[in-house]
N, C-alpha and C positions, 0 to 999 in steps of 0.2 A: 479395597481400592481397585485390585483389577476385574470384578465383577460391575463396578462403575465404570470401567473404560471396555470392556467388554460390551456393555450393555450402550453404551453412548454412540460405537461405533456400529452397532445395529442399524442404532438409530440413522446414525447417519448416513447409513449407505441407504437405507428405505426412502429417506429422503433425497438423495440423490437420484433416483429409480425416478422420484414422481417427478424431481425436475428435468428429468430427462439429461441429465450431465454427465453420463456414467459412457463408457465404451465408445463406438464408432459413431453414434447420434452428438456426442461432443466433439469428435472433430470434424463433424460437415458441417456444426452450425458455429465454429469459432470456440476460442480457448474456452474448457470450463463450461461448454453449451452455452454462453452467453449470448450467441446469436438469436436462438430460440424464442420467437414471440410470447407474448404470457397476457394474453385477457385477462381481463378482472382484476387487474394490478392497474394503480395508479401511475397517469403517464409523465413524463417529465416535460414541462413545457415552457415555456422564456415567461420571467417578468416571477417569477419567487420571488418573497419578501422572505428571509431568513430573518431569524427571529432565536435567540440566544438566553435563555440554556436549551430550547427548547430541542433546538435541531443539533443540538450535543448527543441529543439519546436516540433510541433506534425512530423508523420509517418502518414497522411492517406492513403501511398496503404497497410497499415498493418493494421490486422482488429480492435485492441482492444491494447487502451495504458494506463498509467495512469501515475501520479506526484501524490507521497503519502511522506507524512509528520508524523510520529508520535514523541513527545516527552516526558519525563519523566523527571516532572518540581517539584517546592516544592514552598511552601510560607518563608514566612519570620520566622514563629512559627514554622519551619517542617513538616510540613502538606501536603502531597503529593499530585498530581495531573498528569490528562495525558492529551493529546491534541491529536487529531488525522485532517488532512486537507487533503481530497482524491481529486482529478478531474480526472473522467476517459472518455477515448473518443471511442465510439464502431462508426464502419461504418457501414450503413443498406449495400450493394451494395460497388462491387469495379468499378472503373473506373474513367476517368474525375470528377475532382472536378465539382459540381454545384453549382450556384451562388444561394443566398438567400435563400425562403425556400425551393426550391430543391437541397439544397444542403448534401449531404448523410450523413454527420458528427452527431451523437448526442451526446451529453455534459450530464453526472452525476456526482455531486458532493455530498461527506461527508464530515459532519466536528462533532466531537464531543470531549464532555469533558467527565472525570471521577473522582472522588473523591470515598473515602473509602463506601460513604453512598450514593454516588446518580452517574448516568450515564446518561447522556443530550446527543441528538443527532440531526443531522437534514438533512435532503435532498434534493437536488435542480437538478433541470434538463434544458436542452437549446437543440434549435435545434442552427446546425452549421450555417453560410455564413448569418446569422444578424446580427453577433455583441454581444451576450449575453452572450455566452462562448468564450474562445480561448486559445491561449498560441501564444507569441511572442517571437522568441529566444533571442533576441537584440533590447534594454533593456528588459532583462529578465519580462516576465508578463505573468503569469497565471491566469485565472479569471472566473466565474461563478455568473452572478448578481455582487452582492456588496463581496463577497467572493474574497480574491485576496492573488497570492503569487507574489508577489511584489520585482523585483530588480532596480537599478539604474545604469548609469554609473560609477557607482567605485563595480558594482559587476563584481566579476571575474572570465570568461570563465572557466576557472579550476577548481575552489573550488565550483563555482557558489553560490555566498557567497558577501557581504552581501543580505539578504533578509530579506523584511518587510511580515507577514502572520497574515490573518484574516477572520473571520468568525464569524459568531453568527447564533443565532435562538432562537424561542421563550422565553427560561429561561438560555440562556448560551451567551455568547460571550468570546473571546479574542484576543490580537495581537500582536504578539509574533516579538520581532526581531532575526536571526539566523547567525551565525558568527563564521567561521572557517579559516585558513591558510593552511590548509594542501588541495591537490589533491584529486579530485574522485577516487572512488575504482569498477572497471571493476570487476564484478562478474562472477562465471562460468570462462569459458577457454577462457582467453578476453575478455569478455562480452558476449560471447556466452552462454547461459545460459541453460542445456539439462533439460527439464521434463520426460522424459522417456526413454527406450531403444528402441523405435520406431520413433525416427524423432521430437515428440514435442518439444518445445524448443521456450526460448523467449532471445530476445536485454535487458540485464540488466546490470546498472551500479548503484553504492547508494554514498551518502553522510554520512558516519555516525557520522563524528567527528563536527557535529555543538554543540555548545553551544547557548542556549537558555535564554534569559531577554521577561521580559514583565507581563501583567495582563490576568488573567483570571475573569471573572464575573458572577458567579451563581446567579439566582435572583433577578439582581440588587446588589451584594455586592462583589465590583471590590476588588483582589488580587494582591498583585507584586509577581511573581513567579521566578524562575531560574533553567536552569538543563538544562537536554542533550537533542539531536532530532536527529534525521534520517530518511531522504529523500533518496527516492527507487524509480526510473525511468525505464519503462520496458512497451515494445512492441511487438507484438506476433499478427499471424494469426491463431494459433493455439496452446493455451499454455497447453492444457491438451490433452492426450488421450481421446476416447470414454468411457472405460471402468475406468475414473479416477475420481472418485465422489466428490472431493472438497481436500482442503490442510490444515494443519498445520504449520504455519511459524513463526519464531521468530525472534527477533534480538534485540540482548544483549550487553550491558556496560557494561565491565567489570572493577573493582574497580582498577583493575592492567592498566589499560590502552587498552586492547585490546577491540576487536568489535569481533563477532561472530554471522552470518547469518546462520540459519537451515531451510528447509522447508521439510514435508514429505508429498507425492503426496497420498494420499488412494484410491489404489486399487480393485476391487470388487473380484479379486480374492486372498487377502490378501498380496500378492509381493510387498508390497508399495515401489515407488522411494525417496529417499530422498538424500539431497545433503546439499551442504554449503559451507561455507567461514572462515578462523580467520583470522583476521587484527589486523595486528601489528601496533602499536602505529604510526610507521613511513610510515603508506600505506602499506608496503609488505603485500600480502596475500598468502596464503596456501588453494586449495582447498581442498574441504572434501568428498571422494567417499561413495555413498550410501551404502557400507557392514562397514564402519568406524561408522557409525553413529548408535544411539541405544534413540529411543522416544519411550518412554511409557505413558501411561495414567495413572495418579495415582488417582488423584479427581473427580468424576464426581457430577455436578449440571444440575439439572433438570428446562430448561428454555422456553418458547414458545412449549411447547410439546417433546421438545428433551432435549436428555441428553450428555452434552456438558462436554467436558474432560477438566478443568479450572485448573487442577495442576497438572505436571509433569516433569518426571524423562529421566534426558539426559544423559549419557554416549558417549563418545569418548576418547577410552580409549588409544590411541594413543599419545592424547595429553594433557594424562591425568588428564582428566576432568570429575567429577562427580557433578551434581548437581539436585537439586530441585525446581521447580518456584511456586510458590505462584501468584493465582492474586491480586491486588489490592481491585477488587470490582469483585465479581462472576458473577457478575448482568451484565454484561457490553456487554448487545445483542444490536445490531444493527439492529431493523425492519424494515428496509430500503426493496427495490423494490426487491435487494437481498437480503434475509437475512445472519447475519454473527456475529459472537463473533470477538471482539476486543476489548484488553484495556491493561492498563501499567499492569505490573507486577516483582516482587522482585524476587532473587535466592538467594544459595547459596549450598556450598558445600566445596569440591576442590576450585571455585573460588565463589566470592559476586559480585552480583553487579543490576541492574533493564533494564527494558527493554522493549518492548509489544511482544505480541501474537495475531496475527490473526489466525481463525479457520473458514474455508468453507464449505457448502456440508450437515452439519449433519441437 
């Protein structure tokens, strides 16, 4: 086994090399080199027809995907917890798929838990065309090693729902089932989803209305938990500008029923882009143009060297909403290959309710 993660993590540093992601070349071109132009990759452009199972499974003429899972769970005493299950798929090179290990595909996965007093995390890598990661549209499977987002025949194209999710690592595991009745929710202008006023823009559509059963396990002392989840699918050759240094993104339960997506793009010359979503109980959505939207930073904690903005103040006063988020656990870095703040976190205001917050770049 550790001659397979030995060998995977080769891999993926080689791959990292050819997309140019690695050291001071990622952060002049935004979090992760994602600013970095990519020829011969297919470009993301308005007017997709999505199409189901099909854009369930990977896009590799597009350069950088992923299937991200966060949830906001409790135990049985109240005692809250979050779950988060990423697989993301970068291509070193566009072109013809290649079989085995030349084949250009590389696999990274996270999975991590949080609690009030401690934050678990873990990272795992694959090269493509062996077998060790993938995604199958039908029956739904996404996987990484023993990591797996897990559907069967009675999951449904639509809601893509039921799913089995699991993961572990050293001092954490758990395995969550997810289950919903209602439709996906097309983000952006049909799924068209813009990061800038210059052409960036990625394929995004989310799940937010799953409900959540299962255990989590810290240390060996397994949990039955219950709560919400939401799953965010999104494909891009290019999802940031050059001059866009990492993101702020949220996405909130609200107590009323609604869902609410925000992300703010950081600019180096302060013009940050930001955008979003509300959902309505019954799927309707309303987008949110960047001059409607108002993120501030209210808290900052000082973490890995950086001082990372873990509580803040949202306005959209349109639709007259005023609130405050709270994280769960401040602590909640992610020292992975990239690094990155993620973890559940509460509001309220105008409306209550919990949610997560990812933070890139800083």
């Amino acid at each position: 086994m550790r001659d397979k993660v030995l060998i995977s993590r080769r891999a993926f540093t080689a791959g990292v090399a050819l997309l140019g992601l690695g050291g001071n070349g990622a952060r002049a071109q935004g979090f992760a080199g994602l600013g970095i132009t990519a020829e011969g990759f297919s470009p993301v452009i308005p007017g997709k027809t999505f199409a189901f199972p099909e854009d369930h499974g990977p896009h590799p003429d597009y350069r950088i995907e992923w299937w991200y899972v966060t949830a906001n769970l409790a135990d049985t005493t109240g005692v809250a917890y979050g779950a988060q299950w990423t697989l993301f798929r970068l291509a070193s090179r566009p072109g013809a798929q290649q079989e085995g290990w030349a084949n250009q595909q590389i696999w990274m996965g996270h999975a991590a838990v949080t609690r009030a007093d401690t934050h678990r995390y873990s990272e795992a890598f694959a090269r493509g065309g062996i077998g060790q990661a993938g995604v199958d549209p039908k029956p739904f499977r996404a996987w990484i090693d023993a990591w797996e987002m897990r559907g069967s025949d009675r999951t449904r194209d639509h809601t893509i729902a039921p799913l089995e999710l699991t993961a572990s690592g050293a001092d954490f595991s758990y395995a969550l089932r997810l289950d919903t009745d209602r439709a996906l929710v097309l983000q952006g202008d049909a799924g068209y989803s813009k990061k800038s006023e210059r052409g960036q823009a990625s394929y995004y559509f989310s799940q937010p209305y799953f409900k959540a059963t299962g255990s989590i396990a810290i240390d060996d002392k397994p949990v039955e938990v219950t709560g919400q989840a939401w799953m965010d699918r999104e494909w891009s050759t290019q999802p940031l500008a050059s001059d866009q240094t990492g993101w702020d993104w949220f996405s909130l339960h609200l107590s009323s029923g609604e869902k609410l997506m925000l992300f703010r793009l950081r600019q180096t010359d302060g013009n940050n882009y930001a955008s979003g979503s509300w959902i309505l109980s019954d799927g309707k959505t309303e987008q949110i143009a960047s001059a409607d939207i108002d993120m501030v930073p209210k808290t900052l904690t000082d973490l890995a060297g950086r001082k990372i903005p873990v509580g803040w103040q949202i306005s959209i006063p349109r639709l007259a909403l005023s609130i405050e988020s709270v994280a769960l656990n401040t602590k909640s870095w992610m020292g992975t290959s990239f690094p990155y703040w993620e973890g559940p976190i509460s509001f309220k205001g105008s409306h209550a309710g919990v949610g997560y917050l990812e933070m890139t770049g800083y």
